[in-house]
Phi, psi and omega in degrees: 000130190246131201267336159265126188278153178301341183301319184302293202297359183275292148022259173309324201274340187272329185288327195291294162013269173304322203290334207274330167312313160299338186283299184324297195296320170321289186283335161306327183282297148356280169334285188306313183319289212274352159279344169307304189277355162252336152293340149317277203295358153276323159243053129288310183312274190275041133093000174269088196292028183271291172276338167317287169315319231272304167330304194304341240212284179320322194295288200301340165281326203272321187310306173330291238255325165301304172317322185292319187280010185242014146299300163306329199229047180344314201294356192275338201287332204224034171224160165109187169291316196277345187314290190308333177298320199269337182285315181282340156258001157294330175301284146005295174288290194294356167271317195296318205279323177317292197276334186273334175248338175088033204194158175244139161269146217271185174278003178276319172330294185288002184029029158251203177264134207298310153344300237237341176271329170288291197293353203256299184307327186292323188282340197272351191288319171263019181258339158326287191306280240261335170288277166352296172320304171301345191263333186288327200294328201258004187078330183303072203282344187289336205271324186297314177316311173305296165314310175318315181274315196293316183296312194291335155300308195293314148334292156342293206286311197273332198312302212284353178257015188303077183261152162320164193271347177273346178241354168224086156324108149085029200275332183298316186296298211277356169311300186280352165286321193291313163326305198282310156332294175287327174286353188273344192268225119102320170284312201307312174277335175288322189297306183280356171295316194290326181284344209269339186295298195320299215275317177312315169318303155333288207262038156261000000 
């Protein structure tokens, strides 16, 4: 006696199907997101917010069309390929909007998940640091001071989110990177302000 009929299984097999199709397509959209958003963030490093946006602004159509394929299949927002695809490109915007505006944008701005926004900010403190790094190499010390306070809100800020790992996965870990990141750019600049007072003192 055959207890399932073939339809329930065409059924099922036509639903796994569609799902493995949407996934297989999730990850090529994934792929372009997150190779997108690092080349953003290499020319923020060299400074061309020009083409930088122009990325973002590719990023934000492929996220649309990743977002679309995720209407049948919600659970895609948050399994999967794309969580890490939308953190790397909040990390991406939000560096962009930090060093080019000075200001963060919130996550409703940005339309993802609150996760993935988290996750994104945190990551963005060091790409700060590395911004920073370059401006000291130039002598620029008032403009590092300025990103230097931006890190340390944000510090502030991610502090005030210390929840259990079940509800902010690995949030304890990355508090204290954010921690260490700031106090190390925060020596860095005090070491070379102090040195540029000392040598000016010199050729007075």
């Amino acid at each position: 006696m055959k207890i399932i009929s073939e339809d329930v299984v065409l059924e099922i097999e036509e639903f796994l199907k569609k799902k493995d199709e949407k996934r297989e397509a999730l990850i090529l959209k994934s792929r372009e997101i997150i190779r997108n958003s690092s080349k953003a963030i290499i020319f923020i490093h060299r400074r061309d917010f020009e083409k930088a946006f122009e990325l973002i602004k590719i990023i934000e159509k492929i996220l649309k069309e990743a977002f679309s394929l995720c209407q049948e299949f919600p659970e895609f927002m948050y399994t999967g390929p794309l969580p890490q695809a939308i953190q790397e490109y909040a990390e991406a915007i939000l560096t962009f909007y930090l060093i080019k505006e000075g200001k963060i944008l919130s996550p409703k701005e940005l339309e993802i998940p609150l996760d993935s926004y988290i996750n994104g900010l945190t990551d963005s403190v060091g790409e700060l640091r590395r911004y920073i790094l370059d401006l000291l190499r130039e002598d620029n010390i008032k403009e590092s001071e300025k990103i230097l306070e931006i890190m340390d809100e944000i510090y502030v800020m991610i502090k005030r989110f210390e929840f259990a790992k079940g509800v902010l996965p690995n949030i304890k870990r990355k508090i204290d990177i954010i921690r260490k990141i700031v106090e190390d750019t925060k020596a860095d600049l005090t070491f070379i302000s102090h040195t540029k007072l000392i040598i000016n003192s010199y050729k007075k």
